[in-house]
C-alpha positions as a Markdown table, in Angstrom:
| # | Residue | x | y | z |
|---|---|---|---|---|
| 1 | Unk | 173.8 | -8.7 | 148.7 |
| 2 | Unk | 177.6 | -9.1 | 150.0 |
| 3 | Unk | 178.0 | -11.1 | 146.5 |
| 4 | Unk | 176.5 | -8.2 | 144.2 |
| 5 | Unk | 178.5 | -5.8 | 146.0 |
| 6 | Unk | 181.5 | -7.8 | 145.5 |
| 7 | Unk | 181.0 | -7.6 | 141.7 |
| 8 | Unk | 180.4 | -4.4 | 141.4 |
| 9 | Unk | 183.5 | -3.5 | 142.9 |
| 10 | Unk | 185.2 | -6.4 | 140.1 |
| 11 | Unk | 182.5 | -4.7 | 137.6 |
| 12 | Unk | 184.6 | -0.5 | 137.9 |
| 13 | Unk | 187.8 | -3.1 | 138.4 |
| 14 | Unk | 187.9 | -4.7 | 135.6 |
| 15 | Unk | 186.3 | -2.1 | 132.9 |
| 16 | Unk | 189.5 | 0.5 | 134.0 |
| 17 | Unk | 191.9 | -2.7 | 134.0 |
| 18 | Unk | 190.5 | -3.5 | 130.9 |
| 19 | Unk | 190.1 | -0.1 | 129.2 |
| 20 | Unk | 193.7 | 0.8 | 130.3 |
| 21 | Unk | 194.7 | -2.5 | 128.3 |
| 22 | Unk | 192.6 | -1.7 | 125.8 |
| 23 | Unk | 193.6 | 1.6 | 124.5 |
| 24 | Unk | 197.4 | 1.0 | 123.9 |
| 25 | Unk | 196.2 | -2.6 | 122.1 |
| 26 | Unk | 194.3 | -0.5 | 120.0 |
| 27 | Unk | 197.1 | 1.2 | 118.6 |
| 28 | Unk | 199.1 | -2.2 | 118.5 |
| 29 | Unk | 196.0 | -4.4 | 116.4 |
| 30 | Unk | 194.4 | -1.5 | 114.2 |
| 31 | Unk | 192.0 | -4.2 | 113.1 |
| 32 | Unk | 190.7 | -3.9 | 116.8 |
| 33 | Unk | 190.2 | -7.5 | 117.5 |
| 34 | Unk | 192.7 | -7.8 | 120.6 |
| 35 | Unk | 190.6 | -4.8 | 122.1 |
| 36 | Unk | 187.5 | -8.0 | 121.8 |
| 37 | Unk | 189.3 | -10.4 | 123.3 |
| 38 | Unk | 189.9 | -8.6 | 126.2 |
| 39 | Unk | 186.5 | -7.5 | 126.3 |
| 40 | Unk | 185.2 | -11.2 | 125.8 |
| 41 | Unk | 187.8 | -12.1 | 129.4 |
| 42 | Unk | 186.0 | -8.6 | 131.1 |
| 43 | Unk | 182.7 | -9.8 | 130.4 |
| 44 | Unk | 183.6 | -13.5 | 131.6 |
| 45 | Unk | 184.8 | -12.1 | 134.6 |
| 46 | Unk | 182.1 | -9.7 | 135.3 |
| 47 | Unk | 179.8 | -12.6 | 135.4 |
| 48 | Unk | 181.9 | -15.1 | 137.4 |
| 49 | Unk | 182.5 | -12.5 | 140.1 |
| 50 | Unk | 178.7 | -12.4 | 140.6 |
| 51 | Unk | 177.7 | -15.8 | 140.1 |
| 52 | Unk | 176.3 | -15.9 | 136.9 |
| 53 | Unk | 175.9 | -18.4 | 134.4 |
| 54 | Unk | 175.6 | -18.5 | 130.4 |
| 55 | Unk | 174.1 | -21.1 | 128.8 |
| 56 | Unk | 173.5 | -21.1 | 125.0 |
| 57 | Unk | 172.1 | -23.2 | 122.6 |
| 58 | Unk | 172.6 | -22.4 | 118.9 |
| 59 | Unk | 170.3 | -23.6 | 116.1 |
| 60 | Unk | 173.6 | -22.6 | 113.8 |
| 61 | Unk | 177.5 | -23.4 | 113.4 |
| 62 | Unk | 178.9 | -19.9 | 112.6 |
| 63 | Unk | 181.6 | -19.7 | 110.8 |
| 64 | Unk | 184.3 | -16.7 | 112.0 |
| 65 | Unk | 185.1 | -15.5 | 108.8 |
| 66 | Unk | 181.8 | -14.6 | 107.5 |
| 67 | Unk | 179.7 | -11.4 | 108.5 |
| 68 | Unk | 176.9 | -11.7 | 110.8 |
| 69 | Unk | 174.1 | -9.0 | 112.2 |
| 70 | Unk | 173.4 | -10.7 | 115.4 |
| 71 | Unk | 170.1 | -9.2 | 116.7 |
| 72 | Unk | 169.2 | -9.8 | 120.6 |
| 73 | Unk | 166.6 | -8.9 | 122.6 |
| 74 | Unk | 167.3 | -5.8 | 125.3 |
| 75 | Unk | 166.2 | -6.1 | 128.7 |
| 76 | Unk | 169.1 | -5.5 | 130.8 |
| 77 | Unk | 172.8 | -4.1 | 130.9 |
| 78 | Unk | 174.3 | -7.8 | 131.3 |
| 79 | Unk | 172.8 | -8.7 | 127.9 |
| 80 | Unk | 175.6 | -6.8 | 126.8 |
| 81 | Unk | 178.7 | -9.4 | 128.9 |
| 82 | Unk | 175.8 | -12.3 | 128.3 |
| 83 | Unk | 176.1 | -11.4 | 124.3 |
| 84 | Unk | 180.1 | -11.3 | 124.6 |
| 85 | Unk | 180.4 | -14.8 | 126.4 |
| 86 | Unk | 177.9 | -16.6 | 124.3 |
| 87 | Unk | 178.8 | -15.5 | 120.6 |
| 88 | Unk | 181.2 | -17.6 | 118.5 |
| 89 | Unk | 182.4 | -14.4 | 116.2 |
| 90 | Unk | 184.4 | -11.4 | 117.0 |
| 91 | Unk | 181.7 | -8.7 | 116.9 |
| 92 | Unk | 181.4 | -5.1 | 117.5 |
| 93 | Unk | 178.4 | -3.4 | 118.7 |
| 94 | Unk | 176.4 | -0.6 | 117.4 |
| 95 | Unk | 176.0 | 1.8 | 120.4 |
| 96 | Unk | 174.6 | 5.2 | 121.3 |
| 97 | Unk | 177.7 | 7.9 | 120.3 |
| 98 | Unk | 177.5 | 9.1 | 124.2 |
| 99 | Unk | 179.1 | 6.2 | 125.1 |
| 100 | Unk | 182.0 | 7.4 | 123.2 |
| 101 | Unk | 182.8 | 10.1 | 125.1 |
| 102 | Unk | 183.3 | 8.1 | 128.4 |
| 103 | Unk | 186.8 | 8.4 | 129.7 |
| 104 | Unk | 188.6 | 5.5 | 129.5 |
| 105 | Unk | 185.6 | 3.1 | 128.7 |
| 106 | Unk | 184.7 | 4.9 | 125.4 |
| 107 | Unk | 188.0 | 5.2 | 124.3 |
| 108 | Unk | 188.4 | 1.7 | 125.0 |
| 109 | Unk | 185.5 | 1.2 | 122.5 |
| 110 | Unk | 186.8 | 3.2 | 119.9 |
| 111 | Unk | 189.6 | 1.2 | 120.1 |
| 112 | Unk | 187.6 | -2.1 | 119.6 |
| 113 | Unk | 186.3 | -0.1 | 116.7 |
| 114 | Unk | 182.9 | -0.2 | 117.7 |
| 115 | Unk | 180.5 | 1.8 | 116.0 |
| 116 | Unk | 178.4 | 4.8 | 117.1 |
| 117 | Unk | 175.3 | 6.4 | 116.0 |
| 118 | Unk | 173.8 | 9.1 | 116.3 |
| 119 | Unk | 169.8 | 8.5 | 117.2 |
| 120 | Unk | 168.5 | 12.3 | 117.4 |
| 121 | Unk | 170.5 | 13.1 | 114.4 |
| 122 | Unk | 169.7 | 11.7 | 110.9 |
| 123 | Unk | 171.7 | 12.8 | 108.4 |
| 124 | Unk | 174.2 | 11.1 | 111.0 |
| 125 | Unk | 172.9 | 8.2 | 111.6 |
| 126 | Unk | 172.7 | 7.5 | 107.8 |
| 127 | Unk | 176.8 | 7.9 | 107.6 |
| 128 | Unk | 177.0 | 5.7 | 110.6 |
| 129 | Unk | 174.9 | 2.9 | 108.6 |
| 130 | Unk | 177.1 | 3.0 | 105.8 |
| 131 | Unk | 180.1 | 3.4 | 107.6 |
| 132 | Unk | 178.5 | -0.2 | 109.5 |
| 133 | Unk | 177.8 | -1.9 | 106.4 |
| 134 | Unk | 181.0 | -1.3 | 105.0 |
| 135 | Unk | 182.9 | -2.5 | 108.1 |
| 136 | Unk | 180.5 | -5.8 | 107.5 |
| 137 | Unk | 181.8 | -6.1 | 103.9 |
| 138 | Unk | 185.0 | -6.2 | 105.3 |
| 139 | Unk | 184.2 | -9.2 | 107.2 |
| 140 | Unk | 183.3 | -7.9 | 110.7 |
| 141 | Unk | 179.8 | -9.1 | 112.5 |
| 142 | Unk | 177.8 | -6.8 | 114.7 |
| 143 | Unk | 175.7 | -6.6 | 117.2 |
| 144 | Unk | 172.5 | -3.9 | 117.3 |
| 145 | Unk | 169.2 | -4.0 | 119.4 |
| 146 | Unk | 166.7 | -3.9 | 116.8 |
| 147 | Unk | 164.1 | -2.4 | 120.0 |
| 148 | Unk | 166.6 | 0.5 | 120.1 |
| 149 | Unk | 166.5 | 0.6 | 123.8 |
| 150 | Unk | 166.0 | -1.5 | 126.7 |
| 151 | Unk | 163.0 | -2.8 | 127.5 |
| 152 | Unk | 161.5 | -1.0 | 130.8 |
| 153 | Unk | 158.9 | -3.8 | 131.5 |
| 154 | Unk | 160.7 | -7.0 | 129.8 |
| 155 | Unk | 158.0 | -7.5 | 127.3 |
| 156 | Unk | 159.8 | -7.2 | 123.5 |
| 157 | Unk | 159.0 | -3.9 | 121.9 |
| 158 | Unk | 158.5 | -2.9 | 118.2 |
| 159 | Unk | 161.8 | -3.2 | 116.2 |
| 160 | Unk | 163.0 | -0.4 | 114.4 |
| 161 | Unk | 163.6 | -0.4 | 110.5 |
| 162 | Unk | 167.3 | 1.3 | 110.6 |
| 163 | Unk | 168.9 | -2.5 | 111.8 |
| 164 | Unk | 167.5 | -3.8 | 109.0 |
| 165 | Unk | 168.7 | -1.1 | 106.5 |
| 166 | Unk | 171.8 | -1.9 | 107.5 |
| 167 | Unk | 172.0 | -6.0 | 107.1 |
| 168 | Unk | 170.3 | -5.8 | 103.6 |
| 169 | Unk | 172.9 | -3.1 | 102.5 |
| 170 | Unk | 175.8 | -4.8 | 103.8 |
| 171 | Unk | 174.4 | -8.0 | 102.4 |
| 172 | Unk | 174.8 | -10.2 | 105.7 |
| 173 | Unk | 172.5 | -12.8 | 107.2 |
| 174 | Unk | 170.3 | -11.6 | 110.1 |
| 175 | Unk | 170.8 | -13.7 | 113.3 |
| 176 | Unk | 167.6 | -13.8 | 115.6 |
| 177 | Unk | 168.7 | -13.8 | 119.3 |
| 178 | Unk | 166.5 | -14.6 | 122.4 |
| 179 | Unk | 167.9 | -13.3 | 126.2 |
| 180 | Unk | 166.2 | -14.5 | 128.7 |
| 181 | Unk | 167.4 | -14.2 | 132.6 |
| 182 | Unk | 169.1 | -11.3 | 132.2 |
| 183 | Unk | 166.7 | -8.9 | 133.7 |
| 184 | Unk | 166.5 | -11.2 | 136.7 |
| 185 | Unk | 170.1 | -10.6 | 137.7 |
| 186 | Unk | 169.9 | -6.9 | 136.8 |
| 187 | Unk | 167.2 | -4.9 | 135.9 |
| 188 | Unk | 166.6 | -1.8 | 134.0 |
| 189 | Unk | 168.3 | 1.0 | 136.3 |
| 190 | Unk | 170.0 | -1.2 | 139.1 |
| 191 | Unk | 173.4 | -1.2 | 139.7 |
| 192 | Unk | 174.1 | -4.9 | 141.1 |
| 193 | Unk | 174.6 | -7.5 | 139.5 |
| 194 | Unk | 172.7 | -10.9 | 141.4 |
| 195 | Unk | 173.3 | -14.8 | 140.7 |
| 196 | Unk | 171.5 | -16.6 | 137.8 |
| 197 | Unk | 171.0 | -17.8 | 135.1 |
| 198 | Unk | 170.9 | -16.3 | 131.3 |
| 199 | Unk | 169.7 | -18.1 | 129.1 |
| 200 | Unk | 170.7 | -17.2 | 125.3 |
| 201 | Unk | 169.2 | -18.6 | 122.2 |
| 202 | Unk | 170.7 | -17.9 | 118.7 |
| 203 | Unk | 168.5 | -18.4 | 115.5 |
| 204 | Unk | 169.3 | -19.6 | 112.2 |
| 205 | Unk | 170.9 | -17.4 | 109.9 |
| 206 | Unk | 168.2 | -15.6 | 107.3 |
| 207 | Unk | 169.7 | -14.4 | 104.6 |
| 208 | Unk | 169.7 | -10.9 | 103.2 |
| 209 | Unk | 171.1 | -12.0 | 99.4 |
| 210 | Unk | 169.1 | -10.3 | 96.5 |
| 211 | Unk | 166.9 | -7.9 | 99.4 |
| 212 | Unk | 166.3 | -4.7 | 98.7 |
| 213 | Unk | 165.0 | -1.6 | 100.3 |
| 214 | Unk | 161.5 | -2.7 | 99.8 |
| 215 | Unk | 162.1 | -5.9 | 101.6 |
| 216 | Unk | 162.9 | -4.4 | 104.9 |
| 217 | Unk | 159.6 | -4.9 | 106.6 |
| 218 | Unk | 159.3 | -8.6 | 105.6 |
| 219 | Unk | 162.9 | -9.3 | 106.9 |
| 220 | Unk | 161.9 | -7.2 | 110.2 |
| 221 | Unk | 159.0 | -9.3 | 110.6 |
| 222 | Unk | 160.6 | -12.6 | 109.9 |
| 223 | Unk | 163.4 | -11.6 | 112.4 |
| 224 | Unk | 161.0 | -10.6 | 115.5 |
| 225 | Unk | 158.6 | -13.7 | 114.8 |
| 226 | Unk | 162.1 | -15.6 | 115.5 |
| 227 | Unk | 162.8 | -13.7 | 118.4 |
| 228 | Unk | 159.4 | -14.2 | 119.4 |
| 229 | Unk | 159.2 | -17.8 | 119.1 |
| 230 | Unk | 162.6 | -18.5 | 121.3 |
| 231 | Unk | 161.1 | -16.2 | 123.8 |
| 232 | Unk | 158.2 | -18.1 | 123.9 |
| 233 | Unk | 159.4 | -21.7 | 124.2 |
| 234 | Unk | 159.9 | -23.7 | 127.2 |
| 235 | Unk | 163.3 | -23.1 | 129.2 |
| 236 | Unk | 164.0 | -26.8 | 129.6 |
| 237 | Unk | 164.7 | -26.3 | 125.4 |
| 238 | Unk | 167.8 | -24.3 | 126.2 |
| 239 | Unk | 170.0 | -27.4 | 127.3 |
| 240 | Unk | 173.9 | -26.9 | 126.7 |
| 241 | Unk | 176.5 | -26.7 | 129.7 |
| 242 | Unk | 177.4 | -23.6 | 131.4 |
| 243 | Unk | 180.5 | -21.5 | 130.0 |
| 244 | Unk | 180.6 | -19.0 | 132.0 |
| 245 | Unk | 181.3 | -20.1 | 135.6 |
């Protein structure tokens, strides 16, 4: 308990320290990719201050300069630092707009150039896709939670078609990605962070080339039986050292 109160005082340490950092870089890289450097040493340091591990295994090599829509698994808030350590690419993630609006933190975001949609709005949310896509033309991965929304209960909940909307339109490979340990260390609605382990699986590619609108529910359902699959396999599969101490 000492340990996970530690952290969370590193946790609101680090995100101003970093967010502070972040919002002049911003303005220095417009391409926003110091702003996820920084954020990859937060998230590394979030974790080490509580004792938790990362271990990854990776049925891929990825290869930086190509666009990527990593798709994870949501269980808990650390898959967020877990999903920072672990992938290979700069990323940005596609998050809720009223995270935006968060002193500091969100403008610390928008300086990362992160995207933001708008769920309860459509006509929005439609902009923000295309806005995303084109931003993955350009050569930028990202992250989205095909569930939507965390998973209360830990089981994996029905994806939603939007994610996949946007990786046949901006014509990058899906990546299938498998959490698991995350809700142990923090689950939904708690605000310490315990020791563990998380445990993070990413797919092979599956490619988007020639898909079109009509293809969405067959890449969805290739993508979850993926996700569904890692989830499902033994733990002793995921076997890679620790890199995140």
């Amino acid at each position: 308990m000492l340990r996970a109160l530690l952290s969370s005082i590193v946790f609101v340490f680090l995100t101003f320290l970093g967010s502070v950092l972040a919002i002049p870089s911003g303005l220095i890289d417009r391409t926003g990719d110091l702003v996820l450097w920084l954020a990859r040493w937060w998230a590394r340091g979030v974790l080490a201050s509580a004792g938790v591990r990362v271990r990854v295994r990776s049925h891929a090599t990825f290869d930086p300069k190509t666009s990527y829509v990593f798709m994870p698994n949501h269980v808990s808030t650390a898959d967020i630092w877990a999903i920072f350590v672990a992938v290979p690419v700069p990323l940005r993630f596609i998050a809720k707009k009223q995270l935006g609006y968060i002193p500091l933190f969100g403008w610390a975001m928008r300086a990362g150039r992160f995207i933001f949609i708008d769920r309860q709005n459509a006509a929005s949310a439609h902009r923000t896709i295309d806005q995303a896509a084109d931003q993955i033309r350009d050569g930028r991965s990202v992250v989205i939670f095909p569930e939507g929304t965390r998973s209360l209960d830990g089981r994996l909940a029905p994806f939603k078609k939007g994610a996949f909307h946007l990786a046949i339109k901006a014509g990058a490979a899906v990546v299938p990605v498998a959490i698991r340990g995350s809700r142990e260390i923090m689950p939904s609605g708690a605000f310490l962070i315990h020791p563990g382990v998380v445990d993070i699986e990413l797919g092979a590619p599956i490619p988007t080339t020639g898909l079109g609108p009509d293809d969405r529910q067959a890449l969805l359902d290739q993508t979850r039986a993926a996700v569904v699959k890692m989830l499902d396999a033994p733990l002793s599969a995921v076997k890679t050292p620790s890199i995140s101490e």
